[in-house]
N, C-alpha and C positions, 0 to 999 in steps of 0.2 A: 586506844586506837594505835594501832602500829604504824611506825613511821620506817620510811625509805631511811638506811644509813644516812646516807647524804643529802636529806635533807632537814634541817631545823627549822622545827617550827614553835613559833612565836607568841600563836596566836590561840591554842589551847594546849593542854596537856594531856587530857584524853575525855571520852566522851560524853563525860559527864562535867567537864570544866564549868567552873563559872565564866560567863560571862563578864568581860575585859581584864581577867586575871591571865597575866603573860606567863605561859610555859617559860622553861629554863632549860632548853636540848641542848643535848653532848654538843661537842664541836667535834664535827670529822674530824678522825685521824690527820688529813693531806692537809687541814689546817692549824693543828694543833704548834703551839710554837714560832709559827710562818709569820713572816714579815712581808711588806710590801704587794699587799695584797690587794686584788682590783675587783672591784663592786659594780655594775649594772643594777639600778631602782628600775621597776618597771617592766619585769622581763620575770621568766618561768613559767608565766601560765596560760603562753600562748603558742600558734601557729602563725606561721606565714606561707601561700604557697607550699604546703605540706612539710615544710621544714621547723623544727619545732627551734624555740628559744634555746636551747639548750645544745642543741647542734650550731645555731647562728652564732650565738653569742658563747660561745668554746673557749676563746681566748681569756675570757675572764674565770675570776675565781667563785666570787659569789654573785649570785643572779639573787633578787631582792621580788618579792610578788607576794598580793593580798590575794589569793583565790577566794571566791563567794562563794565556791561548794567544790572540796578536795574530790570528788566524784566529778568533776567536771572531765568532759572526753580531751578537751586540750592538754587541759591540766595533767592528765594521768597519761597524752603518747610523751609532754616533758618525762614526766616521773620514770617514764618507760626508756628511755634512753640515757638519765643517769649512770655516769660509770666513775670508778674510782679515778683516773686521768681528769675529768672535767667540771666544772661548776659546779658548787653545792647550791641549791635551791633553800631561799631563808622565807620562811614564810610569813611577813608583819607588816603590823598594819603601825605606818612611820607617824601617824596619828595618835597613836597609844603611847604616853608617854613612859608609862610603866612597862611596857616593852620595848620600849626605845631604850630605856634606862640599861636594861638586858643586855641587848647585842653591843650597847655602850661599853659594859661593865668586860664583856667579852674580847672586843676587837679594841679597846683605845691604843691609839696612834697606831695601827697595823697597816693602814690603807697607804699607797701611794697613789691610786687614781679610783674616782668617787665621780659617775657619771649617770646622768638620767636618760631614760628612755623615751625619746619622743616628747612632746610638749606641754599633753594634759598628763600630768603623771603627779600622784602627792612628793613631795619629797624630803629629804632632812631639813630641820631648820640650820644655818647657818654655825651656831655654836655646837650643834651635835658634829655640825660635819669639822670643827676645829678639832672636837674631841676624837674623831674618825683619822683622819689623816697624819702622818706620821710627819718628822720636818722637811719640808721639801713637797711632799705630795702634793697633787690636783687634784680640782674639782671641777668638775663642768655640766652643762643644761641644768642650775639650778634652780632656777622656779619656774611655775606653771602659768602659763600666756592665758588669757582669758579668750572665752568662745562667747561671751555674751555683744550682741549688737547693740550701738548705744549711736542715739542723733548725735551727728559732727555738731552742731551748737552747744549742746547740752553738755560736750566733751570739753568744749573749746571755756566753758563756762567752769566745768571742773578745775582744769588748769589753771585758770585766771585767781580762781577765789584760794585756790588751796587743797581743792579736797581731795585732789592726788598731789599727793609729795611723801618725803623719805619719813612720813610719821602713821602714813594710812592711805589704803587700799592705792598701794601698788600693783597689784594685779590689775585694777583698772585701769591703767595707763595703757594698755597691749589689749585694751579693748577693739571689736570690730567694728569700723565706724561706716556710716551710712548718710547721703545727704538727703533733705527733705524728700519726700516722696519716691526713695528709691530704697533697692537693696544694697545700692554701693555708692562708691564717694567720687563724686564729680570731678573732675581736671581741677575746677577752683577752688573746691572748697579743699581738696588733696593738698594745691599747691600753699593756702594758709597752711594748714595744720603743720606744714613740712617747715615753714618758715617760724611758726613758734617754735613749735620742739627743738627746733636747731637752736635757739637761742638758749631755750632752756637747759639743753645739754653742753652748751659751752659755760654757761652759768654754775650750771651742776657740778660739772668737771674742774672748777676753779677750786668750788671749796670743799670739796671732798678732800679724807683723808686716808680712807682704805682703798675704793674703788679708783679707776681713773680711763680713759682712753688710750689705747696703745698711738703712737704719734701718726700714722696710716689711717685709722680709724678719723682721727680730728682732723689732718688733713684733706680728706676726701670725702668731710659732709655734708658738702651741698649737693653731693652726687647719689645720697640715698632716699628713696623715696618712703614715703608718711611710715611703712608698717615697719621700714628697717629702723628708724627715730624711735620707734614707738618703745624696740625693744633696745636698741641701746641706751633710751632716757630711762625703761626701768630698769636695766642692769645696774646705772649708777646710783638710781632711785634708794640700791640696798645698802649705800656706805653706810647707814647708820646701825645697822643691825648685823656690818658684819664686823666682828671680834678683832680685839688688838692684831692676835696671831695670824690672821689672813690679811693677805693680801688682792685685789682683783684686778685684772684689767680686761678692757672690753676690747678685743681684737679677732682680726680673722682665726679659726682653728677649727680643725676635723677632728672627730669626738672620735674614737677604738671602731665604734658600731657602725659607723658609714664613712663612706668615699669622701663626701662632699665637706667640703668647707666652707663655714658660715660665721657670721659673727653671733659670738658666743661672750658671755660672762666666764674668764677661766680666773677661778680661785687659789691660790699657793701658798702651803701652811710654811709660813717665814717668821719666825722667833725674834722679836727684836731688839734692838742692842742694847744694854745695860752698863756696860761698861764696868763691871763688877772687878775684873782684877785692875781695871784703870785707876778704881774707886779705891779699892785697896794700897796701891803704889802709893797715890796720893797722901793717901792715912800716914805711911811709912815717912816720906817726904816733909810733911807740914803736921802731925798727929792727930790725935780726933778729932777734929773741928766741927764749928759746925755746921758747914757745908758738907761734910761726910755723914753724919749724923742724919741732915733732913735727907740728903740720895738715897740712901738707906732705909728710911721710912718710909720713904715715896714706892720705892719697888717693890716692900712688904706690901702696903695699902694697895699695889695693881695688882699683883699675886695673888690679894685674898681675893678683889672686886675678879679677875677671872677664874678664881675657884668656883665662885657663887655664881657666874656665868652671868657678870655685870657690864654688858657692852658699854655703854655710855661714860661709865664713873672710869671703870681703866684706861678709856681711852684718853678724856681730861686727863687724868693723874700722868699720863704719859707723855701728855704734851708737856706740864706743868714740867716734868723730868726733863725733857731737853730744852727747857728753856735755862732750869738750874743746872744744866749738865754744861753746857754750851757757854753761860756766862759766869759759871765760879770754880771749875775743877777741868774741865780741858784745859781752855786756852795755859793754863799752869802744865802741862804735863806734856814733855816734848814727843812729838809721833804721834797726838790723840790725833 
């Protein structure tokens, strides 16, 4: 199957592929080398108002889309307006890990901005998108809101017991809620929900260590009503799954693709401090101790837990690191 220049696909290699075995397409030319590169998930294989994805979303480099059949008519007026000036069209399903693995192996650290399209949209997990973003880049509309209707009691009963929290199904947290005998949620039973969640989110907000609220956002929470709680409690919902290297906060921000500004989860791949030539001075100063010795270990043993893409273990060892960092080789070292 012949493929457009400009577009990589992901998702077979020609028409006989096995099924869930990831192609390995060229990289355009206008991306080969290229740094700082901007990504739209969720976009190429549609129309709006007769204006194709490809013309809307122009500013970016790569447009990210699952098409369900390359013969699709939307699909092919994108295809049809491809030019070498604009977006290449990546075709994958971000569900395929072995193709994820791919455009991985292809783009690591190229991206400075990593945004989704719209709300139901599949999207990277968290440490692909550390391995995506370059130092300094963004990420934003990271995960998928849920459309399922769920009784306000039966929600309020989730919250209380546990069975939404930062360990499982956060996606139901940004569920649709509804009270007894209706399609929508009543003044009272709104005005509960808004009064948990608000607790929960200053709760949340305490002890998290990646995500947090920008100071505007916590300031002005008693001013948002149930469905804006809903998404800022899962935003912070994700501190535990997202990687030493990022950062989040949950603040106002306008995403490339639209006007408006919203509150958003913006992600920031931020490298964090080691203190490696501090550590070194030190050695010179006092010699190998063995306070240099364990810093030393400490930063191997996170190095390798984020080689393996071990959220939890590197982020302990990290903490564990500025605790021995803070009380046996700074306060010794003038300027730390």
């Amino acid at each position: 199957m012949k493929m457009h220049p400009m577009i990589m696909n992901y998702c077979i290699t020609d028409i006989l592929a096995i099924p869930g075995i990831p192609g390995i397409p060229d990289i355009p030319e206008k991306l080969r080398g290229s740094r700082s590169l901007t990504l739209l998930l969720g976009a190429g294989d549609m129309t709006h108002s007769g204006v194709t994805n490809v013309e809307q979303f122009s500013n970016y480099d790569i447009l990210i889309c699952k098409p369900e059949n390359p013969e699709n008519a939307q699909f092919q007026e994108n295809v049809n307006k491809l030019s070498d000036t604009g977006p290449v069209i990546c075709c994958l399903d971000v569900e395929n890990n072995a193709a994820v693995a791919v455009f991985v192996n292809q783009f690591k650290g190229r991206f400075s901005l990593i945004e989704g399209h719209s709300a139901h949209i599949p999207h990277f997990t968290f440490d692909i998108l550390e391995q995506l973003l370059e130092d300094g880049g963004t990420a934003s509309n990271l995960f998928e809101l849920s459309h399922n209707a769920v009784n306000v009691h039966m929600y309020l009963r989730w919250l209380e017991e546990g069975y939404i929290s930062p360990y499982s199904n956060i996606q139901m947290s940004t569920s649709v809620l509804i009270s007894n005998g209706a399609m929508t949620l009543n003044d009272d039973d709104a005005t509960r929900v808004e009064y948990i969640l608000r607790e929960k989110i200053k709760y949340q907000n305490s002890i998290n260590k990646n995500i947090h609220l920008s100071d505007d956002i916590l300031a002005n929470l008693s001013s948002f009503r149930y469905m804006i709680c809903q998404k800022i409690y899962a935003s912070l919902l994700h501190d535990n799954k997202t990687p030493l290297y990022l950062l989040g906060k949950v603040c106002m921000h306008t995403r490339s693709w639209t006007k408006d500004e919203s509150i958003q989860l913006v992600l920031q791949k931020s490298p964090p401090l080691f203190w490696e030539d501090t550590i070194a001075l030190y050695r010179e100063k006092y010699g190998q101790t063995e306070d240099v010795i364990r810093a030393r270990a400490i930063i191997e043993g996170i190095r390798n837990d984020i080689s393996l893409s071990l959220v939890f273990p590197s982020k302990a060892k990290y903490a564990t690191f500025l605790k021995h960092m803070r009380k046996n080789i700074l306060p010794f070292m003038e300027g730390s």
